[in-house]
C-alpha positions, -999 to +999 in steps of 0.1 A: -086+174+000-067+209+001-083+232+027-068+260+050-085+289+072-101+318+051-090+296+016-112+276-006-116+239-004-099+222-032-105+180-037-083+162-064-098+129-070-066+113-084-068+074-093-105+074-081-134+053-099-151+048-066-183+075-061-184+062-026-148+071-019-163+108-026-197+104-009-171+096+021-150+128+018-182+146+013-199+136+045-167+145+060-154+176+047-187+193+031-192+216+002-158+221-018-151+254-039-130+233-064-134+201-072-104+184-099-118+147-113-095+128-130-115+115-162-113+107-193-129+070-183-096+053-191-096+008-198-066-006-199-080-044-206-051-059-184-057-042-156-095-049-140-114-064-158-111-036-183-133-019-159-123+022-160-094+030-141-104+070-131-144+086-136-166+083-169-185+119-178-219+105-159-196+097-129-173+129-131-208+148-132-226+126-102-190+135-078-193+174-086-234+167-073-222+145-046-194+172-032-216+207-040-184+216-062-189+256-072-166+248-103-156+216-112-120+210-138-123+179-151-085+164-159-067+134-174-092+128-201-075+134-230-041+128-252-035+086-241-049+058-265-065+041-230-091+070-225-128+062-239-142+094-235-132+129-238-142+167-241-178+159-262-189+133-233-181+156-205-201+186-213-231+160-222-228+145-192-225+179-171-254+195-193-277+163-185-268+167-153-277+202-148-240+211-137-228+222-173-224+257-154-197+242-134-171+227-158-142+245-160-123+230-192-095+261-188-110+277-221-097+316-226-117+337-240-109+363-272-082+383-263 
């Protein structure tokens, strides 16, 4: 959690899978402006169980609900062989979700 007087909150959920681990920062800390989730929904089938090492979409989506994120950049979800999901399953998730206004994937417009 970034946060400093008259600045906008920023959380980075680095190596995070757990949503409790964000219900906790959000029960202490409150809304945040910015939220950055590490996603991507990355198995490496060595390491627990298989079981994914950052977020899924559905999870990235349900920690931007949990924390009231105003805009939400989603990171870490593409370019390595270990991620299972990438750009297509993150705006589905966030559009089922209702929070597809949210996700900032640092598109630029037409010049």
């Amino acid at each position: 959690m970034l946060s400093a007087a008259d600045l906008p909150t920023v959380y980075v959920s680095g190596d995070n899978a757990s949503l409790e681990v964000v219900r906790e920062i959000a029960d202490r800390c409150g809304t945040i402006d910015t939220a950055i989730l590490f996603a991507g929904a990355p198995r490496i089938p060595a390491l627990f169980d298989g079981a994914t090492i950052v977020f899924d979409s559905a999870q990235a989506a349900e920690a931007a609900r949990i924390l009231g994120a105003r805009r939400v950049v989603p990171v870490h979800y593409d370019g390595w062989a270990h991620f299972t999901e990438g750009r297509a399953e993150l705006v589905a998730a966030f559009t089922a979700a209702g929070l597809a206004d949210r996700l900032d994937l640092g598109e630029v417009g037409p010049a």
